[in-house]
N, C-alpha and C positions, 0 to 999 in steps of 0.2 A: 641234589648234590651228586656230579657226577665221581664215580667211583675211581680213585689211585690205580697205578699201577706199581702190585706189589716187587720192591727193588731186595735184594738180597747184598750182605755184605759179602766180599773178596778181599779187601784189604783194612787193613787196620794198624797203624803207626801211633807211635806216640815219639816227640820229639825229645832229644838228648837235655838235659840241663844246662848242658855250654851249647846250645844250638845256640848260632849265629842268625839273626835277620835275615829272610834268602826266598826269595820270591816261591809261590807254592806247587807253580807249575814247574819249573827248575827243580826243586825237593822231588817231586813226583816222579818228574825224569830218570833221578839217578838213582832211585830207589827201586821201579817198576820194572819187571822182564819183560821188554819187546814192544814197547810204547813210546808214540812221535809226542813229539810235543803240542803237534796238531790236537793229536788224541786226546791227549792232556788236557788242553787248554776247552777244546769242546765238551769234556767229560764235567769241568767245573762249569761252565757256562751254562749246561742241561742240569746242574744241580746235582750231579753225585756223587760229587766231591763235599763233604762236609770237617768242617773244623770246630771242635767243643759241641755239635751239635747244630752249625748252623752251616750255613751256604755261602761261599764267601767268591770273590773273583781272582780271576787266574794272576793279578799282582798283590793280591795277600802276600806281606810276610811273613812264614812261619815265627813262632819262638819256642823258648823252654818248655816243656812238659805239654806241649800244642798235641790234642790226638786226634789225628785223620785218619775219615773213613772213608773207603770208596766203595758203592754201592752200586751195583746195575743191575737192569732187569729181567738179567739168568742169573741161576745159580751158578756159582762156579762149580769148572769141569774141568777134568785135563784134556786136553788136544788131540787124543790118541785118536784117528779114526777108523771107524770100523767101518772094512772093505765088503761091498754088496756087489753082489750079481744082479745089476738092474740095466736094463736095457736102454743105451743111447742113440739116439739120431745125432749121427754124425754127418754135417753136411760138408764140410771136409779136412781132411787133417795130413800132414807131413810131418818131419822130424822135429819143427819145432814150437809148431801148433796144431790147434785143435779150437776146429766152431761145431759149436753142438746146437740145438736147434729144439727147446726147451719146451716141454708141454706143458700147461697150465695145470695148477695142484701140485706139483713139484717146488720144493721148498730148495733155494742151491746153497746152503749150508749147513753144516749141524748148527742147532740154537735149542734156546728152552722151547721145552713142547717139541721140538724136532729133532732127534738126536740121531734119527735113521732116515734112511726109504730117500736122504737128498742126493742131489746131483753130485755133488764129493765124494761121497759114501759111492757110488757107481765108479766114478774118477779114480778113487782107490781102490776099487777090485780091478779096473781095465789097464789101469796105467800104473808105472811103479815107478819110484822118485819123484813125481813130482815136485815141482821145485818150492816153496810157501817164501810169499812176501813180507818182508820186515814187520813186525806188529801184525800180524792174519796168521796166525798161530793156529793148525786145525783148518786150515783153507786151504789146502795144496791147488796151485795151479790157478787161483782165482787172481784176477786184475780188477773186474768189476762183477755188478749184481744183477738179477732183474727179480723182480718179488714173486711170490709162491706162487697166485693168481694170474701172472701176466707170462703170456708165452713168446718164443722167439729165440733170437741167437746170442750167443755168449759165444767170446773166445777166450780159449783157457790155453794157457802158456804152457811150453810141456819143457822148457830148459831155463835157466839162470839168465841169459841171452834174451831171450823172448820177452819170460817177466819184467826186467829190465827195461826192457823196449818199450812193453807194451803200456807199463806203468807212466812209462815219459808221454807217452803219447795223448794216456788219460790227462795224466797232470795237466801236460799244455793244452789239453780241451782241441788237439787235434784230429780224433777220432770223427769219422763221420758214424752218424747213431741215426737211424731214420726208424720212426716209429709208427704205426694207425692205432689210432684210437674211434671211437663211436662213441660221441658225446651227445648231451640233451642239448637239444633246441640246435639254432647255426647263428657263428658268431658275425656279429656287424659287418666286421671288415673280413674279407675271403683269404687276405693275409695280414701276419703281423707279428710282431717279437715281444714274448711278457718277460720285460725285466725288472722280478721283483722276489726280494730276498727270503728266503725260505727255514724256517726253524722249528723245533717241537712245540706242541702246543705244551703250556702251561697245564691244562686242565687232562691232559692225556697226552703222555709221553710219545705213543705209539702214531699219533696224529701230527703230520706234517701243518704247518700254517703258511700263508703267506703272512708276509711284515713289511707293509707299505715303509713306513717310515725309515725303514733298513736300520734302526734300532739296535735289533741281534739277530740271528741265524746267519746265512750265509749267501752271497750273491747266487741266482738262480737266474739263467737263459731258458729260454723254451722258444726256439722259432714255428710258429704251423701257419698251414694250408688247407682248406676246406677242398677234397674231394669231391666231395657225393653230397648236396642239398637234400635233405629228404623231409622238408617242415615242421617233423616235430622232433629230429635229430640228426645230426651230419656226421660223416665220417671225413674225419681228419689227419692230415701228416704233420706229425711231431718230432723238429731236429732239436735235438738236444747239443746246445754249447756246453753247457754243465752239468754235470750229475748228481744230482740231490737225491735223498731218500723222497719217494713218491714224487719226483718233482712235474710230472706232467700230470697227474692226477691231480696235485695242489694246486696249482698254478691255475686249470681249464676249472675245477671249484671257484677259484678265485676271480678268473672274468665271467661268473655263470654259465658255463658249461662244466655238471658234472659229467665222467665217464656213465654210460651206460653199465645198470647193475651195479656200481661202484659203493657197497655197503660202505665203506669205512669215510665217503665222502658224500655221502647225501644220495649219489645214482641211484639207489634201487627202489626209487618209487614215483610216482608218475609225474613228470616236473614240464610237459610242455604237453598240451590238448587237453581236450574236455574232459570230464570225470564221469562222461557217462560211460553203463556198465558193461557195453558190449568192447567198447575202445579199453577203459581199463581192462577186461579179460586178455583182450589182444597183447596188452605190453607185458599183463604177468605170466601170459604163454609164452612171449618171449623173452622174457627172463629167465625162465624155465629152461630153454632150449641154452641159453650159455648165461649159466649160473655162477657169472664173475664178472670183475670188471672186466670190458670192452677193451683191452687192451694190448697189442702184438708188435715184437722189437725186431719191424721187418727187414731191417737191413745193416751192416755195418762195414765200413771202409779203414782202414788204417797201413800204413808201409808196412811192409814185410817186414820182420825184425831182424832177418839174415839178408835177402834179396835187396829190401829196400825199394822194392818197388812197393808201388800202390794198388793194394788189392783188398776189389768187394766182394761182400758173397749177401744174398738175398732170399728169401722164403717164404712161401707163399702163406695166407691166410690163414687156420686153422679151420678146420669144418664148420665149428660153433658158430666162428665170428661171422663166414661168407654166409652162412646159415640165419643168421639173424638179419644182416645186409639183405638179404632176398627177400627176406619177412618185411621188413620196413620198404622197398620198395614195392613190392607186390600191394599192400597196404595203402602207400601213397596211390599209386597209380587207379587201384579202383576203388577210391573214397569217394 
């Protein structure tokens, strides 16, 4: 039986005795500081939203003496963050942005287990006011994410303007987001688009799923391109129409290509060649050499939020990754 993921209370309500009938994500609304109804509505769908003890869906209507609990998987904290002297690659910044250029092991928010040493925590010792997005309370400056493991570019909003902008631009899925990945084995087709809906697993919160039948979780694009054939693993370009938690990791899981190294999706053991023991040494020397998932957020496009013009910025590989890519060719080449 696979093991829970322990959830902490933060809220806890109990309804009035004249409470009225009134849908639970609406009640949640107007009771919570700094929460969409998005939020809401996703936070009951993931299940931690409970009523009397049980799980209910975002058009429950509350009643009398009704006690809600919400539950997530930090403890609750105040927001306050503590400003660090940590060193940023800034690949380039003006008055109303900033692309920073993210190393892998670097976590970009404070969260449970990471409360220091992130990319904010740096943001607020170099930068002062940053601007924090509605509901992102303890996020100054952040619009989007990229997880602890995966390196590459972010742009962080440094005025109201920017955020603004740069939020509309997420939302309408107009950002150009160009990613490389190093996945196992090379897929069928050299191009193609997975549209297929993406949500937490049941069995482990922390575990992204695909969901064919689009059921629940949330619609999920991933267009790629196969670069580099290498027979028993290809490197791939990953544009992202939408952004899901892990969704190029889930998604290249889901047509049988995990990421290379990709503990949390099956990558980190030997899934394409023989089992014999000089080839095995070979893949877990080079897991060794970049001890993460295969993953870098090589590039991003979006308008200016003041100019209005359209402007990319790009970055090269990480050591690890071009490091491994050599290993795997050299490898093909004299087998």
């Amino acid at each position: 039986m696979e093991e829970q993921e322990e959830l902490f209370e933060h809220h806890r309500l109990v309804c009035d005795p004249g409470q009225e009938p009134y849908r639970i994500d609406k009640f949640l609304m107007d009771r919570l500081p700094n929460v969409t109804r998005n939020k809401v509505q996703q936070g009951i769908k993931d299940g931690f939203v409970k009523v009397n003890g049980k799980e209910v869906k975002p058009n429950y209507k509350v009643h009398p003496g009704d006690e809600i609990v919400v539950e997530l998987p930090e403890p609750p904290r105040d927001t306050d963050v503590v400003p660090e002297n940590i060193p940023l690659n800034i690949a380039y910044e003006d008055d109303h942005i900033l692309v920073v250029n993210k190393e892998a092991g670097m976590v970009v928010h404070p969260a449970y287990n990471n409360w220091t040493g992130t990319l904010v925590n740096a943001l607020a010792y170099h930068f002062q006011q940053l601007p924090t997005m509605e509901g992102n309370d303890g996020r100054p400056g952040l619009v989007h994410r990229i997880d602890k493991d995966t390196s590459g570019l972010l742009v962080i909003a440094k005025t109201d303007k920017a955020m603004n902008s740069l939020a509309k631009q997420f939302f309408d899925h107009s950002i150009e987001r160009t990613y490389y990945a190093l996945v196992w084995g090379v897929p069928a087709q050299e191009k193609g688009t997975i549209d297929v809906h993406l949500g937490r697993s049941e069995k482990d919160r922390r575990v992204t799923v695909a969901i064919e039948d689009g059921s629940r979780g949330r619609n999920a694009i991933t267009h790629y391109k196969v670069l580099k054939d290498l027979r028993y693993v290809s490197l791939i370009q990953c544009n992202l129409e939408t952004g899901r938690t892990h969704q190029i990791r889930a998604h290249m899981k889901h047509i049988g290509h995990p990421l290379f190294n990709d503990a949390t999706y099956g990558g980190d053991k030997v899934l394409k060649g023989t089992q014999f023991s000089k080839y095995k040494a070979f893949v877990e020397n080079a897991f060794k050499l970049m001890p993460r998932q295969a993953l870098h957020a090589k590039s991003l496009g979006f308008k200016h939020p003041v100019s209005g013009k359209f402007v990319q910025f790009d970055s090269e590989l990480p050591d690890d990754f071009r490091a491994v890519i050599e290993k795997w060719e050299n490898y093909v080449q004299y087998e």
